[in-house]
C-alpha positions in Angstrom: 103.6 98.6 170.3 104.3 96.9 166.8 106.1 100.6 165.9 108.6 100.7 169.4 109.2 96.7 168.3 110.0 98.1 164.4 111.8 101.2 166.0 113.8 98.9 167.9 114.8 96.2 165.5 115.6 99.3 162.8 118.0 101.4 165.6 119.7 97.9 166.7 120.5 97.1 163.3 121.8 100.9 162.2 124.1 100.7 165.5 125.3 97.0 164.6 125.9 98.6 161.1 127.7 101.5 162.5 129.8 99.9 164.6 130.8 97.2 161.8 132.3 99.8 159.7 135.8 99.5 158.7 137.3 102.9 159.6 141.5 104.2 159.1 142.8 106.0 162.3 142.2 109.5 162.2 146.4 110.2 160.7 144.9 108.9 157.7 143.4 110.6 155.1 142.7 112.3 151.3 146.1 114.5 150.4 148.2 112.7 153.0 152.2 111.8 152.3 153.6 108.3 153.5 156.8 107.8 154.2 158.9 106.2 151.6 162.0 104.1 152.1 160.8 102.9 155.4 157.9 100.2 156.3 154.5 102.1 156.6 152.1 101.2 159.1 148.5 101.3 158.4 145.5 100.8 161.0 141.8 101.3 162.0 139.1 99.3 163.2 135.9 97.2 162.4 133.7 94.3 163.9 135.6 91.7 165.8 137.1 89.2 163.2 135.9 91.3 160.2 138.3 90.0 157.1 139.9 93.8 155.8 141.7 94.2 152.5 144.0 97.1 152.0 145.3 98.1 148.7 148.0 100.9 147.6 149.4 101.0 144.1 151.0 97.5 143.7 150.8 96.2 147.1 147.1 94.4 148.1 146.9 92.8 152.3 144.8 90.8 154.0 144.1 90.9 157.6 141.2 90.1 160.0 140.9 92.5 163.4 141.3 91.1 166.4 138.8 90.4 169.2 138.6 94.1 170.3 138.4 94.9 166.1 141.5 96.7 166.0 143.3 95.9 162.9 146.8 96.8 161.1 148.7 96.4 158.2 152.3 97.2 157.0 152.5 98.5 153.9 156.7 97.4 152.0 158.9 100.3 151.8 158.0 102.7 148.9 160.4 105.1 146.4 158.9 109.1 146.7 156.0 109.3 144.2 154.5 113.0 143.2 151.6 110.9 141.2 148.4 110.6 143.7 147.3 107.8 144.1 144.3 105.9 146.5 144.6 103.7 149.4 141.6 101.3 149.6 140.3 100.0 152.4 137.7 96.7 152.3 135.7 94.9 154.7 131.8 95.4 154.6 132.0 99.0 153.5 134.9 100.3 151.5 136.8 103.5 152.4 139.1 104.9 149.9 141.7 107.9 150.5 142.4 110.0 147.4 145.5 112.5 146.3 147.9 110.6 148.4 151.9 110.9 147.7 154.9 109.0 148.7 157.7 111.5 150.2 159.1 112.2 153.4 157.1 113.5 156.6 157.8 115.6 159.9 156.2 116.2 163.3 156.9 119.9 164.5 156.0 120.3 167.9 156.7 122.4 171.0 155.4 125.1 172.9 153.9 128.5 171.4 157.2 129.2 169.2 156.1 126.3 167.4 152.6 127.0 167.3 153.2 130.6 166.1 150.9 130.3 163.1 152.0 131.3 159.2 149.4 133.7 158.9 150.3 136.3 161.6 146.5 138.0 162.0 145.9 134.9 163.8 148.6 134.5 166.3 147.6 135.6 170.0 151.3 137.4 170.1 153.3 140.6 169.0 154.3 140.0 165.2 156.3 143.0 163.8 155.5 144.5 160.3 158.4 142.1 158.6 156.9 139.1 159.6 153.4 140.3 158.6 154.6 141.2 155.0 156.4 138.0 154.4 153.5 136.2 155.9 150.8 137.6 153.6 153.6 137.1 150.5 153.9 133.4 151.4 149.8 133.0 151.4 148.8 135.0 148.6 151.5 133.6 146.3 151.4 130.1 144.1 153.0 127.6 146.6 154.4 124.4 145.9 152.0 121.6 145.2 154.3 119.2 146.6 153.5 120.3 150.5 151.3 118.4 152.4 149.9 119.4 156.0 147.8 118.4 158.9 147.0 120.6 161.5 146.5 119.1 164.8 144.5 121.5 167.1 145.2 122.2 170.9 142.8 120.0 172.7 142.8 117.2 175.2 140.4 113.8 173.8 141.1 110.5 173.0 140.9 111.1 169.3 143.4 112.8 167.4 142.4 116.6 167.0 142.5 117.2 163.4 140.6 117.7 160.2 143.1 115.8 157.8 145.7 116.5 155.7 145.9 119.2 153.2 146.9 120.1 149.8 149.3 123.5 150.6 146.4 125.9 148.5 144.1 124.7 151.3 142.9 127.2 153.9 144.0 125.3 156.5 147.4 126.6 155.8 147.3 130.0 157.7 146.9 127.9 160.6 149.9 125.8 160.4 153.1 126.1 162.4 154.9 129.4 160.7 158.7 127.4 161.3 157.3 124.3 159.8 155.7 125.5 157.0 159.4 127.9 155.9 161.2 124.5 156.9 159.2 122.1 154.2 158.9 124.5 151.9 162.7 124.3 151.8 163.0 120.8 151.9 159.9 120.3 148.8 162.8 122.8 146.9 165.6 121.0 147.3 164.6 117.6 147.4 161.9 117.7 145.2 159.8 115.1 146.3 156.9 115.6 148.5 157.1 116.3 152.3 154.4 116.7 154.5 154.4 118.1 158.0 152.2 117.3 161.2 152.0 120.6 162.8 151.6 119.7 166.8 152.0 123.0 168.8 150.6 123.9 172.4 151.5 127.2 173.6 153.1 127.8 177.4 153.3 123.8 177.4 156.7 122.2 179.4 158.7 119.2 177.8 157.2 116.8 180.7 153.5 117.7 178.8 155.1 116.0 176.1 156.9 113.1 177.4 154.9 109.8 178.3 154.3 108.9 181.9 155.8 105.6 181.6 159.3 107.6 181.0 159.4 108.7 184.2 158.5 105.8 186.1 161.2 104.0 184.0 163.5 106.7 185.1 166.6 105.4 187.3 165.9 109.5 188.6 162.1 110.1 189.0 161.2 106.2 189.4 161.0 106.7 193.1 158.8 110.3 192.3 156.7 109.0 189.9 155.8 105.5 191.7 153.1 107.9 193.8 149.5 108.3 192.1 148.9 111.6 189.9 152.8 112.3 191.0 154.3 115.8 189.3 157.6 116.3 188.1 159.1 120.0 189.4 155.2 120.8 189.7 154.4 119.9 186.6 152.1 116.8 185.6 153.8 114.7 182.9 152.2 113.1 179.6 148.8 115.2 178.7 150.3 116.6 175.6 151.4 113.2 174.7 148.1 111.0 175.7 146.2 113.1 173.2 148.6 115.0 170.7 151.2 112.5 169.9 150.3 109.1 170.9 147.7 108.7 168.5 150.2 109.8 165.9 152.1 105.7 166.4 153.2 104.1 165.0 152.6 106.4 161.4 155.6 106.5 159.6 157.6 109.7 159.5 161.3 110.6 158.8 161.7 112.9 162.7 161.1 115.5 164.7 161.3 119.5 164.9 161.3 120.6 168.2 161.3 124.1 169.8 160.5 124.2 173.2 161.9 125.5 176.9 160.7 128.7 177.3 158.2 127.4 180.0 161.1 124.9 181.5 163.6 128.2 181.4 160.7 130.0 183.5 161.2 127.9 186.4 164.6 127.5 186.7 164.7 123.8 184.9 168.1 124.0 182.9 170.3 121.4 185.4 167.4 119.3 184.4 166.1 120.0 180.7 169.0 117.9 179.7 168.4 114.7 181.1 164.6 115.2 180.8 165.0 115.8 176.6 166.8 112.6 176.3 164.0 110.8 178.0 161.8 112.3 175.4 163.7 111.7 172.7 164.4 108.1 173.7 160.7 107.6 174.4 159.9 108.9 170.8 163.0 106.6 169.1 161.3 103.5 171.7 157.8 103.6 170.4 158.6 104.5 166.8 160.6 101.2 166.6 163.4 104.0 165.2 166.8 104.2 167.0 167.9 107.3 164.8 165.0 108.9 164.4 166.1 112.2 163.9 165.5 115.2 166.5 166.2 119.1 165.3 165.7 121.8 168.0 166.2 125.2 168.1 167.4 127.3 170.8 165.9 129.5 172.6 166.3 132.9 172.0 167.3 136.3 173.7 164.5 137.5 175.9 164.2 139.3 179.1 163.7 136.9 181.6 164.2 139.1 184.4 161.8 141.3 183.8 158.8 138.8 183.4 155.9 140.4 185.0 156.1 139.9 189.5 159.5 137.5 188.5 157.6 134.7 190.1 160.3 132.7 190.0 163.1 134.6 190.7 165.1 135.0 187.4 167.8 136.8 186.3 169.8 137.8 183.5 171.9 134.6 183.9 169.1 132.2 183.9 168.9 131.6 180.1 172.2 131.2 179.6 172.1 128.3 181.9 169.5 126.9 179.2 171.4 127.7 176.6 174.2 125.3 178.0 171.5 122.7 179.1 170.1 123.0 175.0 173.7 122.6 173.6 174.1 119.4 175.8 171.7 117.9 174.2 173.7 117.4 170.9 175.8 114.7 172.6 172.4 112.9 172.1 173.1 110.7 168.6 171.1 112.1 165.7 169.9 115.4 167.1 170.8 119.1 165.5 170.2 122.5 167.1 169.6 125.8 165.5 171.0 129.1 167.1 168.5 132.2 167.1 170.7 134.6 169.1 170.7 136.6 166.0 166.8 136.1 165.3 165.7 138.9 167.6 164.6 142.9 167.4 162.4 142.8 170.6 163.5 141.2 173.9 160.5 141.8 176.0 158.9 139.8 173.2 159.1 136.1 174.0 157.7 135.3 170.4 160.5 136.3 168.2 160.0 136.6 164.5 162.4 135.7 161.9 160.0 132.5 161.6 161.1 132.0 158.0 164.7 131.8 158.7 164.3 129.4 161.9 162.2 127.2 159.2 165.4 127.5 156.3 168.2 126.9 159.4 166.3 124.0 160.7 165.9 122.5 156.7 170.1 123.2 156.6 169.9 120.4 159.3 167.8 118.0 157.9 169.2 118.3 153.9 173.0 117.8 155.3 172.1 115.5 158.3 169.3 113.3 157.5 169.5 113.7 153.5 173.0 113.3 152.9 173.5 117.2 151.1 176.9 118.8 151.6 175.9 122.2 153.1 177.1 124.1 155.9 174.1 123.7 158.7 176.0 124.8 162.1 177.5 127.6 163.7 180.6 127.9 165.9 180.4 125.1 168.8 182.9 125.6 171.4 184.9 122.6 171.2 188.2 123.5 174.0 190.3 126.2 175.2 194.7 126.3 175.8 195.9 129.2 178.2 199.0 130.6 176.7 200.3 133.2 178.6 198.3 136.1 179.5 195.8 135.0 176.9 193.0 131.9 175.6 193.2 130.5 172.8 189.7 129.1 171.6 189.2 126.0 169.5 185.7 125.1 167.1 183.8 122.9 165.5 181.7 124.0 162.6 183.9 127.0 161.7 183.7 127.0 158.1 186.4 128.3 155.8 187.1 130.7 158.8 185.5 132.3 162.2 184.1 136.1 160.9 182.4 139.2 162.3 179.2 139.5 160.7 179.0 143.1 160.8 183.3 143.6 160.3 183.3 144.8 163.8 185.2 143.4 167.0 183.6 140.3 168.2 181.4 141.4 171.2 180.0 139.6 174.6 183.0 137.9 175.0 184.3 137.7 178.5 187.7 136.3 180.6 188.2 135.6 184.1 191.4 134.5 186.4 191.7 132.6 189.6 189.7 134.9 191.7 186.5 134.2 189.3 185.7 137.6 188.5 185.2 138.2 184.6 185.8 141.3 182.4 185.2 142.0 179.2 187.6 140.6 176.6 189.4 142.0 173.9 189.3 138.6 170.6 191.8 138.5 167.8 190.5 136.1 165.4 193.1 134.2 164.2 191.5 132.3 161.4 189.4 129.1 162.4 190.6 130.2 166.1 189.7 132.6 168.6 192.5 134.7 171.2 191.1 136.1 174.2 192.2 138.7 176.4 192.0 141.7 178.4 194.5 143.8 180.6 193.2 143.3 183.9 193.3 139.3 184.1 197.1 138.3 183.6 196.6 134.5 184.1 193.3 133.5 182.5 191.7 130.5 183.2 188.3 130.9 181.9 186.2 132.4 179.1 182.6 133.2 178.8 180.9 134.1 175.7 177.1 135.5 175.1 176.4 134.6 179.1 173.5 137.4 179.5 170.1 136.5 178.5 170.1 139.7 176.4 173.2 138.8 174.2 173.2 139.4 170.4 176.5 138.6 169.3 178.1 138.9 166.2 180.4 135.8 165.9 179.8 133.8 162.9 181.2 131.3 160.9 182.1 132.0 157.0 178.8 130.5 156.4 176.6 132.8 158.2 175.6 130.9 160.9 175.8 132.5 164.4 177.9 130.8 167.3 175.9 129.4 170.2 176.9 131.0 173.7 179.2 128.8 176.1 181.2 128.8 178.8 184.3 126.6 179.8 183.9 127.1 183.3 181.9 124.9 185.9 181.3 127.6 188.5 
């Protein structure tokens, strides 16, 4: 009897001890980067009223957690620091973090374009032998110590799925998103400060996975959809991706956002929507990181046979993706967002996992180093910006055109199309006529419209003078 008392009193007192410990959220850890030039949140818990000192470099806070022990901190803004240095964190137990830098940091996140890991022997998808060779080059070479990176893994619990940050020699590596890994080893170059990226990919996921429920029931458009109990929007189930993979990321300070996303969306026939639906996200994101230009890159989907998915479940055809295309390139009327154009990026379209990883990651850094960094460097292709009939022919206008508009391969511009009154469009013949386009073909004598790249199987070869590929448009509404 005396022993259960003892056994009692000694497990009471190791759970009261346990659950008295000051702990960080799980963001934090050893080799992390914070965020410099901004305020930096810090957080955890400990026993309710628990007094919690938290030290970095020069700065030293005091706090005491709440009722529920939840406690938080904000650390002053901070100038990039390559020199590690340790967070510590009192109460009754002291934790301290080790190898931690001041720099910039990124969230990458998406569906399985995103996900598609560095080290290509452990991606569940087609990689050609290019994208294995750079791959293995990449790991097996001396990489910059600068990079930091935490792998968060695909699974659904209240707890942030991850291990921790790592150094970049850490194994943990071949794991990380392929595109975000290319895009900070890019920005580590030029910048030369550290960057760390939180690698957040889920494979097959849609954009409402990703979006919190509370958007939707906010929404002046789904309010009245989402006001019913386990509602769905176009059969999908919003906010799982978010409750689990993202949420638990706020409020951690980070610079933005590298999104590629809307294969899934594209699938079912979501482009009138995917506009609307990745502002709400992107608002979301800017509302509960306190950050009204937090900045959000994408990338554009690219070519892939749609049409000949498997059964078509959903019906598609070779116009569908274009229609995404135009619902994508919509979505840079939203302030402080960039998109990447892969039309180019492509050497198998009944592969829906492109390669060319590496050069998505170096076109997405071109965004962030002119955009969000202030560098003077070319980061867009052409964007249709309007059109003038004159005569029997259209004359395109640009925005991003460079020194001039190009052929990247010296031949005539290709998947260019023009259509008159009766709607019908033929293939067009294009002068360029330096940082404009004229557009024509014999059979339509009073144009009225011009299509360009509108088949999800075009590869186009309109550039700009800085080698960046045009995205596909239309200047019709039909």
């Amino acid at each position: 009897m005396k022993f259960r008392i003892l056994f009692f009193f000694l497990t009471s007192v190791s759970f009261i001890s346990l659950k008295a410990e000051v702990k960080l959220a799980r963001i934090f850890s050893d080799n992390m980067v914070l965020q410099q030039g901004k305020e930096v949140k810090i957080w955890g818990s400990a026993s309710k009223n628990e007094q919690v000192l938290v030290t970095f470099g020069k700065q030293t806070i005091q706090t005491t957690a709440d009722k529920t022990g939840q406690w938080s901190i904000t650390l002053a803004p901070m100038k990039a620091s390559s020199t590690p240095n340790q967070l510590i964190v009192e109460g009754k137990n002291t934790v301290t973090l080790k190898n931690i830098l001041v720099g910039e940091v990124w969230i990458c996140c998406g569906q399985s374009n995103m996900d598609y890991p560095l080290d290509t022997r452990l991606s569940r998808y087609y990689v050609t032998d290019e994208d294995y060779a750079v791959a293995q080059k990449e790991l097996s070479s001396e990489r910059n110590q600068l990079i930091r990176v935490m792998y968060v893994e695909r699974k659904l619990q209240p707890e942030l799925p991850t291990k921790g940050w790592a150094e970049s020699n850490d194994t943990i590596l071949k794991y990380v998103s392929a595109v975000g890994y290319f895009f900070v080893k890019e920005l580590t170059e030029k910048l030369k400060i550290p960057v760390g990226i939180i690698s957040n990919g889920w494979g097959g996921t849609q954009i409402e996975n990703w979006t919190p429920v509370w958007a939707y029931q906010q929404s002046p458009v789904y309010k009245q959809k989402a006001s019913v109990p386990g509602f769905k929007i176009d059969t999908e189930a919003p906010g799982a991706m978010f409750e689990s993979l993202m949420k638990p990321l706020i409020p951690f300070s980070v610079r933005g956002l590298l999104w590629y996303q809307g294969e899934s969306n594209c699938m079912v026939h979501d482009s009138l929507r995917y506009t609307y639906k990745f502002q709400m996200l992107v608002e979301s994101y800017r509302q509960l990181w306190n950050d009204a230009k937090m900045p959000f890159y994408f990338v554009q989907l690219a070519p892939f046979y749609y049409s000949k998915l498997r059964n078509n479940p959903y019906n598609q055809d070779e116009y569908l993706l274009p229609y995404t295309w135009e619902a994508q390139l919509k979505c840079l009327k939203i302030p402080e967002t960039g998109m990447v154009v892969t039309t180019d990026l492509v050497k198998d379209m009944n592969n829906i996992h492109p390669g060319y990883k590496w050069e998505v990651g170096k076109r997405l850094s071109k965004l962030a180093l002119a955009k969000s960094y202030g560098k003077k460097i070319a980061y867009s292709g052409p964007i249709y910006k309007s059109m003038k009939v004159k005569s029997s022919s259209i004359e395109l206008s640009f925005y991003h055109t460079g020194k001039k508009l190009i052929s990247n391969n010296d031949q005539a511009l290709t998947w260019f199309e023009i259509a008159g009154d009766d709607k019908k469009f033929y293939p067009a013949t294009v002068m360029i006529k330096g940082k404009k386009l004229i557009v024509s073909a014999v059979e339509v004598s009073n144009p009225v419209a011009v299509r360009f790249a509108w088949k999800e199987s075009a590869q186009p070869n309109f550039y700009n003078s800085d080698l960046l590929p045009a995205s596909p448009f239309r200047t019709d509404n039909w």
